[in-house]
C-alpha positions as CSV (number, residue, x, y, z in Angstrom):
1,X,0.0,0.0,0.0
2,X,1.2,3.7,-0.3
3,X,3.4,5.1,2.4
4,X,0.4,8.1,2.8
5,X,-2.3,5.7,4.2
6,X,-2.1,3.5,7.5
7,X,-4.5,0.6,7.0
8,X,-5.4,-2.6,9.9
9,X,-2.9,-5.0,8.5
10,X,0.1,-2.7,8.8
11,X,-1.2,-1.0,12.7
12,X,-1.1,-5.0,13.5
13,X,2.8,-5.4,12.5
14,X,3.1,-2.0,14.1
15,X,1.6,-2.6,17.4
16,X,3.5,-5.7,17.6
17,X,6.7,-3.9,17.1
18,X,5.4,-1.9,19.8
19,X,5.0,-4.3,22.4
20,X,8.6,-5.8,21.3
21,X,10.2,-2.6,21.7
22,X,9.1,-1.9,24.9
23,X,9.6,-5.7,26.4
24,X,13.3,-5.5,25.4
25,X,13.5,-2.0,27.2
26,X,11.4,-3.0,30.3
27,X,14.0,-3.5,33.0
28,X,15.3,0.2,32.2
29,X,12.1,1.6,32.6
30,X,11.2,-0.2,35.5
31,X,14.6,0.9,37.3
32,X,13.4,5.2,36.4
33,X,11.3,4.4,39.3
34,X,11.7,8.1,41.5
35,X,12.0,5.7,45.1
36,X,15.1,3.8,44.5
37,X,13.4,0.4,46.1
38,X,13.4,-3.1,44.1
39,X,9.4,-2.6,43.5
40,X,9.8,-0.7,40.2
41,X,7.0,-2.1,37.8
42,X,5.9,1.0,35.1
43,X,8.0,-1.1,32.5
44,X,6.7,-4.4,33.3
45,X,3.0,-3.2,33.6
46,X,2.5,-1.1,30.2
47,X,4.5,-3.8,28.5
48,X,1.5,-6.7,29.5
49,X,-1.0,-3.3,28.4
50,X,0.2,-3.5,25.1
51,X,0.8,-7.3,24.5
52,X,-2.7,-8.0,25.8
53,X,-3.9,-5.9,22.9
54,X,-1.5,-7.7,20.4
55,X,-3.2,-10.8,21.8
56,X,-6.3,-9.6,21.0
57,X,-5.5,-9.2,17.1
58,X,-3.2,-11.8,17.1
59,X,-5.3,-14.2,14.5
60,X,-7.0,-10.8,12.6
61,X,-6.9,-11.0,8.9
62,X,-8.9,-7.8,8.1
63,X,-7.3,-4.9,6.8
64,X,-10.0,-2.6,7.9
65,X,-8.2,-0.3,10.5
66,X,-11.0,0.7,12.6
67,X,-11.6,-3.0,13.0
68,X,-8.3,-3.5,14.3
69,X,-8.1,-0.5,16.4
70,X,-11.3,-1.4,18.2
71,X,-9.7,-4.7,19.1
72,X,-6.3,-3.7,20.0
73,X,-7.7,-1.2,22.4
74,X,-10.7,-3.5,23.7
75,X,-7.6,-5.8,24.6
76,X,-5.5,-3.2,26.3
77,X,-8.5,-1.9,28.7
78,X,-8.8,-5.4,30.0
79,X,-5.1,-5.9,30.2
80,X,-4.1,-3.0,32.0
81,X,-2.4,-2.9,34.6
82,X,-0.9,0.0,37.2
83,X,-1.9,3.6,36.6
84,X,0.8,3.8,33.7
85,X,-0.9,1.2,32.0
86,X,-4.7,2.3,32.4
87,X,-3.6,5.6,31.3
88,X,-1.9,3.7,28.2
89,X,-5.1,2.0,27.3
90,X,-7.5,5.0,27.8
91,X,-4.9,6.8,24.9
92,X,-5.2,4.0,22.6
93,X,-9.4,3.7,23.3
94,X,-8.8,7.4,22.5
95,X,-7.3,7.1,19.3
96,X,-9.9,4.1,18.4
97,X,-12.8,6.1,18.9
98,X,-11.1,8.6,16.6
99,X,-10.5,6.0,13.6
100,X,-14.0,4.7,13.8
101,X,-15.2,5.9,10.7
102,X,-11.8,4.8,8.5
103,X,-10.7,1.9,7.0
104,X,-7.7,3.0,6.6
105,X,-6.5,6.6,7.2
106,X,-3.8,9.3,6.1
107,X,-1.9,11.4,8.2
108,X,-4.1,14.3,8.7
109,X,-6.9,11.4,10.3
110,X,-4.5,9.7,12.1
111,X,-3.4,13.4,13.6
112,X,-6.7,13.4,14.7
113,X,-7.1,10.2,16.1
114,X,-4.1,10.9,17.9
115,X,-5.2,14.2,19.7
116,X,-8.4,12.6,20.5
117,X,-6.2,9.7,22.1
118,X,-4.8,12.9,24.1
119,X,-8.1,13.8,25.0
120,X,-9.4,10.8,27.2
121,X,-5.9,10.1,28.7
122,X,-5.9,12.9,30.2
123,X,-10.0,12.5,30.7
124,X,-9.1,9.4,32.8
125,X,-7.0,11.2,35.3
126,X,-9.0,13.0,38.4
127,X,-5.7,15.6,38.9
128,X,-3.5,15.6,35.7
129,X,0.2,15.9,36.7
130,X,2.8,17.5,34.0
131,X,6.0,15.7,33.5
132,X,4.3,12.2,33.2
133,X,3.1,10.5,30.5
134,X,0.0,13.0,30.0
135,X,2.7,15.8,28.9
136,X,4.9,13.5,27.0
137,X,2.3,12.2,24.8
138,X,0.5,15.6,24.2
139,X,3.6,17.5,23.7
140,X,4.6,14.9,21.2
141,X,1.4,15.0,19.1
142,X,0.4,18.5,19.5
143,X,4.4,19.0,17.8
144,X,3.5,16.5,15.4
145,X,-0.5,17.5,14.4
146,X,0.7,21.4,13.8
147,X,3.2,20.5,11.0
148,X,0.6,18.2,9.3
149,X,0.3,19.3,5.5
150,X,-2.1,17.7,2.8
151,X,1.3,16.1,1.2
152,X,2.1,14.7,5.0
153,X,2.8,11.4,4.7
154,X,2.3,8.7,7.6
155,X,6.2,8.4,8.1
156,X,6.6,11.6,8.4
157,X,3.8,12.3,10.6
158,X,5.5,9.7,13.2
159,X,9.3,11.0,12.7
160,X,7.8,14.4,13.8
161,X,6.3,12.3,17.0
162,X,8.8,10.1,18.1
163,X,11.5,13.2,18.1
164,X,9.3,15.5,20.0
165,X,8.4,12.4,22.6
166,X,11.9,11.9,22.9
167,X,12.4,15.9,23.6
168,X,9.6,15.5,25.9
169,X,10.7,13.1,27.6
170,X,13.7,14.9,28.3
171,X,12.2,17.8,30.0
172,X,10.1,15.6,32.5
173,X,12.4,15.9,34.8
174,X,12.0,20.2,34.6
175,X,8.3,19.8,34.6
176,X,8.7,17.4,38.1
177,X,10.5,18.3,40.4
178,X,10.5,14.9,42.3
179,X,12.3,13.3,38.9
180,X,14.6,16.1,39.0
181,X,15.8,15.7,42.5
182,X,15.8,12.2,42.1
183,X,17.7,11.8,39.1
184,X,15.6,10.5,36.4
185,X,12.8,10.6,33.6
186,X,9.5,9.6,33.7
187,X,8.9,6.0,32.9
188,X,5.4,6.0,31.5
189,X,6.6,8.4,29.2
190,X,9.9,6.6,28.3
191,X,7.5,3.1,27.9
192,X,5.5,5.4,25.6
193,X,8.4,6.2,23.7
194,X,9.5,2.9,23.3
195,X,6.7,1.5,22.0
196,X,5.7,4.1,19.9
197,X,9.2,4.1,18.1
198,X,8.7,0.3,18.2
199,X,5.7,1.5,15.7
200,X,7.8,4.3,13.9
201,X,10.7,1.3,13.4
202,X,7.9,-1.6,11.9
203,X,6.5,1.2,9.4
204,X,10.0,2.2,8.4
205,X,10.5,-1.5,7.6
206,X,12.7,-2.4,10.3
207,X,12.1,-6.1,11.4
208,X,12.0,-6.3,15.8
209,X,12.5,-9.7,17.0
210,X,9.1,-10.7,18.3
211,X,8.0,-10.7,21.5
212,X,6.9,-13.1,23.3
213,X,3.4,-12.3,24.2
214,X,2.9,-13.7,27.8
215,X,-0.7,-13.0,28.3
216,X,-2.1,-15.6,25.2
217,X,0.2,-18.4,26.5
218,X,-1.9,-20.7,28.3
219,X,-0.2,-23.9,30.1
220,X,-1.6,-26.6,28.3
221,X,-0.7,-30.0,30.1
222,X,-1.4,-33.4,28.5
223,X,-5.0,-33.4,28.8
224,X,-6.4,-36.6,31.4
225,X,-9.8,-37.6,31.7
226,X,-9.5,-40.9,33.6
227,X,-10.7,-39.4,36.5
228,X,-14.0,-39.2,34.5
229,X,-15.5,-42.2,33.1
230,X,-18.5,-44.5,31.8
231,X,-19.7,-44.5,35.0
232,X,-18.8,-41.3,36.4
233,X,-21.4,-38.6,37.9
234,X,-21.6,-35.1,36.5
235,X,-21.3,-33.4,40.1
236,X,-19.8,-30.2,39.6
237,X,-21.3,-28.8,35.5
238,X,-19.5,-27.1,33.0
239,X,-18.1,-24.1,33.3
240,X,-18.9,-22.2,30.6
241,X,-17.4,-18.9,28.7
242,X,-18.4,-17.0,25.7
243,X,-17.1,-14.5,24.0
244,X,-20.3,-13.2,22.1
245,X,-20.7,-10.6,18.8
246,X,-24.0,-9.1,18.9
247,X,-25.1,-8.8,16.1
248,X,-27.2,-6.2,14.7
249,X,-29.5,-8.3,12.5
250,X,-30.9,-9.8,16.1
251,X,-30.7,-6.9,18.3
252,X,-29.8,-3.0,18.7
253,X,-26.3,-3.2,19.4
254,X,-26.0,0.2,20.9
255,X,-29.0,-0.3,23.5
256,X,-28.6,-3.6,24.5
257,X,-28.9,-4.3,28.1
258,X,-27.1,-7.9,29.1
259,X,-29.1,-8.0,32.2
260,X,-31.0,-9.9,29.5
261,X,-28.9,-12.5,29.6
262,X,-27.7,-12.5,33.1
263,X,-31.6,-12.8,34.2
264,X,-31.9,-16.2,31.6
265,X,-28.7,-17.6,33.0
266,X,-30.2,-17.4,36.9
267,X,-32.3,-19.9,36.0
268,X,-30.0,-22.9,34.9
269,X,-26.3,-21.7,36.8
270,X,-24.6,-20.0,39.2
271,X,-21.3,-18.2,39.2
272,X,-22.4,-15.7,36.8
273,X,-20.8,-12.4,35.0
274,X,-22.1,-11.2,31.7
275,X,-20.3,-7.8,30.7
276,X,-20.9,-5.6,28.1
277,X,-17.4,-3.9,25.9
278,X,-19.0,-2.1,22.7
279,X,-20.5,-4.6,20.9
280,X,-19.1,-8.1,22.6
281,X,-20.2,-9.6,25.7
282,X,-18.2,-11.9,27.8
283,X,-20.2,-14.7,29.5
284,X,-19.1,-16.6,32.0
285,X,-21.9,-19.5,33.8
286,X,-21.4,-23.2,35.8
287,X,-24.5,-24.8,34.7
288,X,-25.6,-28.2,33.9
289,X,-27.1,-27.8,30.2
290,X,-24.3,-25.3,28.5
291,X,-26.8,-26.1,25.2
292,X,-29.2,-23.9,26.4
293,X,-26.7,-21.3,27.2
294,X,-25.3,-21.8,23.3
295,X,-29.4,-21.9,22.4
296,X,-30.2,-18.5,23.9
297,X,-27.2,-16.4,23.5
298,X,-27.1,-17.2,19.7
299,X,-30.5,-15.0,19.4
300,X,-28.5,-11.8,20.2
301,X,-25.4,-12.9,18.1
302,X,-22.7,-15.3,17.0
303,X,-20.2,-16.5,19.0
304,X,-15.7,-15.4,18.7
305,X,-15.5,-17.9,21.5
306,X,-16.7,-20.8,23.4
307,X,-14.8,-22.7,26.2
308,X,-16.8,-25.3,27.6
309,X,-15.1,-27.4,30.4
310,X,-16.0,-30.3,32.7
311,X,-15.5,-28.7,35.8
312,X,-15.8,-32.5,37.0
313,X,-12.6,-33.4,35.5
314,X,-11.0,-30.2,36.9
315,X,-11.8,-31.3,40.5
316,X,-9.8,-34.1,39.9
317,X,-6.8,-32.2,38.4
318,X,-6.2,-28.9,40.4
319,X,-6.8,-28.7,44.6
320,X,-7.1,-25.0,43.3
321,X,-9.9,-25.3,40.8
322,X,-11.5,-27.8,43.7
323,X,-12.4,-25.6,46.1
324,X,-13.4,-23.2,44.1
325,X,-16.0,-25.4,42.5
326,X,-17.0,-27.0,45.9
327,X,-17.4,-23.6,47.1
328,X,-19.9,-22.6,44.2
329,X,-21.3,-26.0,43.1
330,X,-22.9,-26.2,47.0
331,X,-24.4,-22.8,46.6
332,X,-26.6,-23.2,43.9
333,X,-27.0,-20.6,43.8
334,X,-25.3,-18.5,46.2
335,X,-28.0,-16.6,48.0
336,X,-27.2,-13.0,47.1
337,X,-25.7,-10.9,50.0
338,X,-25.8,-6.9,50.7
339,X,-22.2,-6.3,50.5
340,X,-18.9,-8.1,49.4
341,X,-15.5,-7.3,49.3
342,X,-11.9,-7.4,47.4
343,X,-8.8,-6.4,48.7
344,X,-5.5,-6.6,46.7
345,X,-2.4,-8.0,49.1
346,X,0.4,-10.1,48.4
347,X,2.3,-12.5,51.4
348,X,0.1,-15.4,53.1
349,X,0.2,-13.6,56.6
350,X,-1.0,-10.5,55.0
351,X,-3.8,-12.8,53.3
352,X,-4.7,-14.3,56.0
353,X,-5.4,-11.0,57.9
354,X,-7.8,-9.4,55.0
355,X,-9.6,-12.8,55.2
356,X,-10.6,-12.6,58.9
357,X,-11.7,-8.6,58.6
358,X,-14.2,-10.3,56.1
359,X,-12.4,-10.2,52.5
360,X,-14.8,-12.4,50.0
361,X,-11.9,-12.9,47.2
362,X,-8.6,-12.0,47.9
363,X,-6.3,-10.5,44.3
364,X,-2.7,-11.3,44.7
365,X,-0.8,-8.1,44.0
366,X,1.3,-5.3,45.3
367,X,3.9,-3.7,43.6
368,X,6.0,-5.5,41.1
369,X,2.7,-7.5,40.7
370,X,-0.5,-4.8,39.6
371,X,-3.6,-7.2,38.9
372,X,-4.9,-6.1,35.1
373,X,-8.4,-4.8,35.1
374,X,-9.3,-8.1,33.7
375,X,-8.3,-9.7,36.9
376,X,-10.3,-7.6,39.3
377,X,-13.4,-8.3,36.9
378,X,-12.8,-11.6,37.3
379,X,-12.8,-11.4,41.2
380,X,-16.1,-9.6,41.1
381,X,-17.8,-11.9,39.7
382,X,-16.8,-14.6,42.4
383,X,-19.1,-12.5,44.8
384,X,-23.3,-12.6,44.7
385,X,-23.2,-9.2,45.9
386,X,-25.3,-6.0,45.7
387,X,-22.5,-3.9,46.3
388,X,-18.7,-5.2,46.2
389,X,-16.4,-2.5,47.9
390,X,-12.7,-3.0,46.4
391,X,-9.6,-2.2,48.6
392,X,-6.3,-2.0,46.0
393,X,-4.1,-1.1,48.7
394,X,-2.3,0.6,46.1
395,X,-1.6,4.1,44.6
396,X,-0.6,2.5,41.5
397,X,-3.7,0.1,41.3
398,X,-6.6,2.2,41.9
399,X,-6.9,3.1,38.4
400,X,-7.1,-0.4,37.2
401,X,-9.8,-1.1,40.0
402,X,-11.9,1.9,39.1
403,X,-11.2,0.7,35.4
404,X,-12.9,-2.3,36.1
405,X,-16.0,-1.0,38.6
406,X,-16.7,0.9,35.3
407,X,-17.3,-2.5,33.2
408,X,-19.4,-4.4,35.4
409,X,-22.6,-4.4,35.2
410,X,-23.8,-7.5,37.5
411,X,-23.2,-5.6,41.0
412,X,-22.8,-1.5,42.5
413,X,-18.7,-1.2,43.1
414,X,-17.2,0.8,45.3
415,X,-13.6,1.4,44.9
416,X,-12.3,2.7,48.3
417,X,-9.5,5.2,48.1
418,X,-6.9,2.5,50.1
419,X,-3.5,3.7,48.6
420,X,-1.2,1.3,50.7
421,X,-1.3,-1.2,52.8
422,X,-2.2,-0.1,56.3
423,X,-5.0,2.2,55.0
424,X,-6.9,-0.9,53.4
425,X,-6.0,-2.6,57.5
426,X,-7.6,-0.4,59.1
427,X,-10.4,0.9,57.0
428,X,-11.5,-2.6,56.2
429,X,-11.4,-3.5,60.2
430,X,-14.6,-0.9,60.8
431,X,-17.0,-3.1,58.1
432,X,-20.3,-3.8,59.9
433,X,-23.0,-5.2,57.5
434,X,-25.5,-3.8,59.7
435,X,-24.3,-0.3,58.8
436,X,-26.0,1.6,55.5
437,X,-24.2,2.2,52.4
438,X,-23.4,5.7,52.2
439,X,-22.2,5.8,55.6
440,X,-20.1,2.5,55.6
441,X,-18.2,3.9,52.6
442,X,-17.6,7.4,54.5
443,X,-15.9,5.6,56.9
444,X,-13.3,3.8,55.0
445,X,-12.7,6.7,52.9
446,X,-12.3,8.7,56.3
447,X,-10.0,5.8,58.3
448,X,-7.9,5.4,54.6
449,X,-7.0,8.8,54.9
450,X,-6.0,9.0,58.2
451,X,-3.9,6.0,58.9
452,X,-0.1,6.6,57.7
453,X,1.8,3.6,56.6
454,X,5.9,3.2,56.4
455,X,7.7,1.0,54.5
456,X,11.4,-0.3,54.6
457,X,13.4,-1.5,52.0
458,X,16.4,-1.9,50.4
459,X,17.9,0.9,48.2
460,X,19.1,0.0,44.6
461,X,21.1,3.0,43.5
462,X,22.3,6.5,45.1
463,X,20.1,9.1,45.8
464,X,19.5,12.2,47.5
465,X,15.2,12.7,48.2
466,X,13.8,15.0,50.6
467,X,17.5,16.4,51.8
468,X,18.0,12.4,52.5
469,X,21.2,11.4,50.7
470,X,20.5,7.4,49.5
471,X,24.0,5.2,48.8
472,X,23.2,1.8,47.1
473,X,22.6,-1.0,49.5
474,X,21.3,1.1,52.5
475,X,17.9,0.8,54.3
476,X,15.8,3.4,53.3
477,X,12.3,4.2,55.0
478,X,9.4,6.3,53.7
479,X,6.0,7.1,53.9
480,X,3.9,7.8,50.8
481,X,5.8,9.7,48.3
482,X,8.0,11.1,51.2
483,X,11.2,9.8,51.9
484,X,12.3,9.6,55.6
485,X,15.2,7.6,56.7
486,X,18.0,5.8,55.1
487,X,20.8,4.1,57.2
488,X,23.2,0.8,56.2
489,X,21.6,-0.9,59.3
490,X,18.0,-2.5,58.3
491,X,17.2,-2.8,62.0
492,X,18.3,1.1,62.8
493,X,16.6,2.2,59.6
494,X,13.5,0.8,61.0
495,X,14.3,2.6,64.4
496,X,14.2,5.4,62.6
497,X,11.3,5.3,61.0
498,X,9.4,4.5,63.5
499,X,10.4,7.5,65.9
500,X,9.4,10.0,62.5
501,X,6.0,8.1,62.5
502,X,5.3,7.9,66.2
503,X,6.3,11.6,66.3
504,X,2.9,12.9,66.8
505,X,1.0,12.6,70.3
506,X,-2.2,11.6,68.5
507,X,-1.1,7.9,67.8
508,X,-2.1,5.2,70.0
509,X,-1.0,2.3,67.9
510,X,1.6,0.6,66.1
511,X,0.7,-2.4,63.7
512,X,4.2,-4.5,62.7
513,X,3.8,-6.2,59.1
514,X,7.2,-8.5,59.0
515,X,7.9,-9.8,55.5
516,X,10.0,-12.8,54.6
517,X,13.4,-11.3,54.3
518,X,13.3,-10.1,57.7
519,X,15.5,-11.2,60.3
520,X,13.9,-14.3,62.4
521,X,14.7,-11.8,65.4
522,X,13.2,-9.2,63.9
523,X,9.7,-9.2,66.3
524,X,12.1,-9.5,69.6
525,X,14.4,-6.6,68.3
526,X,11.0,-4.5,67.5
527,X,9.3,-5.1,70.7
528,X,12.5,-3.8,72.7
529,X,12.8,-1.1,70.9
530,X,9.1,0.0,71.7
531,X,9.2,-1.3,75.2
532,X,12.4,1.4,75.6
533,X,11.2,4.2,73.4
534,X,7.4,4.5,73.0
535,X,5.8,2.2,76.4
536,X,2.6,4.1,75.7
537,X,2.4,2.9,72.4
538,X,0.2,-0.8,71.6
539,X,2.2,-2.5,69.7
540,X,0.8,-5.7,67.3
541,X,2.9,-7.9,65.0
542,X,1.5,-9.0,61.9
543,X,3.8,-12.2,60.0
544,X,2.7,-11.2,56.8
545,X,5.3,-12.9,54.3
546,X,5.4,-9.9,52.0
547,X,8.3,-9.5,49.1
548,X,9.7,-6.3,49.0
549,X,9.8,-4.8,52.3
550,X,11.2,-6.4,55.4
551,X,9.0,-4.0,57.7
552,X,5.2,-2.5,56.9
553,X,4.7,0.0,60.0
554,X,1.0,1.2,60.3
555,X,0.5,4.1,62.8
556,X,-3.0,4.8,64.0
């Protein structure tokens, strides 16, 4: 085709040359992380944004390049992961929306698409911050959409883009004066560099090794069905998923309500999600007769997928799946409750603790490990609920989680505000059924605002933050975005952090989360330390098992 018009089949060999670029640079963005802690993940998250949008047109044929678009970004919102990545997909969904009406495009309509992609990213951020992402990619395409011409061509339109993003990305650092200070870019805007010169690189021609596209590669092991046979019991149904195409011969696409569905599925299964993205509606049932599923579903549209498993077999093959289906097969179905909850957490103590305060399905994450939107879908619809209150425990999750709430359709969710650890503890610790909505979610708004949670870790490069000089290897302690201690001693470090925290006469309590790569002391040297310095303090100690950080300190 002509080097003046983009069309699906070429955006496909470019978005994978995206997703490869970036995947070979992740580690370096990950390490532009303005903490210098092991926990950086920006690179690692955007890079499973993208490839879950790859893996959405990985089998496409079409050339049609709103066709393509539509899936690549349909793919992305479910795949993203950590603010960097939601705010990735909501520029892509951007730049769909503004390609709907081409089948292929030149570079004046791709200009367009482009600033409308500018449009909702920044759309999908409550307070905008300059010298992120936002301003990289606006600067960029702003610089690139003003020397549009009608003889533009599409190569020239990205050389203009990819050498503004790069002088963008520069100047993050004099736009934020936390990168500045500590030393280094912005890595959302350096991931959307990389993969948007992996694009520039694919339509120049340039072959990138592919990447390998973690989130379509399933482990398949040798299928065995001995454990069901002639004169086996069906105990446990199918479990049954659909990936569904209405279709606009059966029904009006735009207005149609899959409550529709979910209402005809109450009546022959349980464990039920039906979600509506534009014009596709994923299905998800345990039932007994999956025909009838097939039957019904197939007068609203045809069918991109259908997985249909004997959850039978799977009882036999995975202690996991086992208790998953015991737990849902004996409901049948679950009687619906008032209120359920999520609550991201990584570390089996930790785990353990959310369970007890009344967590309904726990997400493993944290940092180094932000769930994708898809994931906290999928944790929704593991609760019969009226209203699901979600804890990320998170800064760098919440986006994802409110990304979600905004899909599902089959209960109210409530994404509590819980930006680390101790502020999902303690907020989650007031739930009383008994209480009304409005004033339950008050509450954990008010107790995850108050609470203030410190963190120690090991430092990974020199530093100087907050008038706190950092030498690689030391102990560092913060809370929030504040830096606080650092000291070569992990033990002293936490000494220290704790006398910053506890300096305030309004705190009463002091809740100890030990991680794994603690000392096996490291209660004993803790509790001497508070029986010598702060008596009038309550001390509680919390094995939680978490990676990352040897201490979790939560003041109240």
């Amino acid at each position: 085709m002509s080097d003046e018009l983009l069309d699906g089949k070429l955006l496909a060999k470019m978005a994978q040359g995206g997703a490869a670029s970036l995947r070979m640079k992740a580690d370096e963005v990950n390490k532009l992380n303005v903490f210098p802690v092991p926990d950086g993940d920006t690179g690692d998250n955007m890079s499973l944004t993208i490839e879950s949008g790859v893996a959405a047109i990985e089998n496409t044929n079409t050339t049609d390049l709103a066709s393509v678009m539509k899936k690549l970004s349909r793919g992305m919102l479910l795949g993203a992961r950590g603010n960097s990545g939601v705010i990735l997909s909501q520029f892509f969904a951007g730049i769909a929306k503004g390609l709907e009406p081409y089948s292929e495009a030149d570079a004046r309509c791709l200009g367009d698409a482009l600033s409308e992609g500018v449009k909702q990213a920044y759309l999908s951020v409550l307070t905008p911050t300059e010298g992120t992402i936002l301003t990289v990619a606006r600067e960029a395409v702003e610089y690139a959409v003003a020397k549009i011409t009608d003889d533009t061509t599409i190569q020239e339109l990205f050389s203009d883009l990819i050498k503004e993003m790069y002088a963008s990305l520069l100047r993050t650092p004099e736009r934020l004066a936390v990168l500045k200070e500590a030393g280094v870019i912005d890595s959302g805007g350096a991931g959307l560099f990389y993969i948007m010169d992996g694009f520039y690189r694919v339509l120049n021609g340039e072959e990138i090794s592919d990447v390998n596209i973690s989130v379509t590669a399933e482990s398949h092991p040798i299928d065995d069905f001995s454990s069901f046979g002639p004169d086996s019991e069906m105990t446990y149904g199918y479990c049954t998923e659909l990936l569904l195409q209405l279709q606009s011969s059966k029904v009006d696409v735009d207005t149609f309500d899959q409550a529709v569905i979910t209402d005809f599925l109450q009546t022959i299964g349980d464990s039920i999600v039906a979600f509506k993205v534009d014009s596709i509606v994923k299905i998800h049932v345990h039932t007994m007769t999956p025909e009838k599923v097939l039957e019904y579903c197939r007068g609203f549209g045809e069918f991109l997928k259908v997985k249909i498993e004997n959850m039978s077999v799977q009882h036999s093959e995975n202690t996991v799946v086992e208790a998953e289906v015991k737990e849902e097969a004996t409901a049948a179905p679950q009687e619906r409750k008032k209120y359920g909850v999520v609550a991201v957490c990584n570390g089996e103590g930790i785990k353990d603790t959310f369970t007890q305060l009344g967590t309904d399905c726990i997400v493993d994450g944290g940092q180094t490990q932000n769930p994708s939107t898809q994931d906290f879908i999928e944790a929704f619809k593991r609760i019969n609920a009226e209203h699901i209150f979600v804890f990320p425990n998170n800064g760098n999750i919440i986006m994802a989680a409110t990304q979600a709430a905004e899909l599902y359709q089959d209960a109210s969710i409530h994404v509590i505000p819980s930006k680390n650890l101790g502020a999902g503890y303690v907020a989650l610790a007031l739930m009383n059924p008994a209480e009304e909505l409005d004033s339950l979610i008050e509450q954990f708004t008010e107790a995850a605002a108050s609470v203030e949670t410190g963190y120690i870790s090991p430092s990974i490069r020199d530093a100087d933050l907050n008038g706190i000089h950092i030498t690689n290897g030391d102990f560092i302690g913060f809370v929030g975005k504040e830096m606080m201690v650092s000291h070569p001693d992990r033990e002293q470090s936490a000494y220290l952090l704790i006398s910053k925290m506890l300096d305030n006469d309004e705190k009463f309590m002091l809740t100890v989360f030990i991680g794994k790569d603690a000392d096996r002391d490291a209660q004993q040297k803790i509790s001497e330390y508070m029986e010598t310095t702060h008596q009038d303090i309550e001390t509680y100690f919390i094995e939680g098992g978490q990676e990352i950080y040897p201490y979790i300190f939560v003041a109240e």
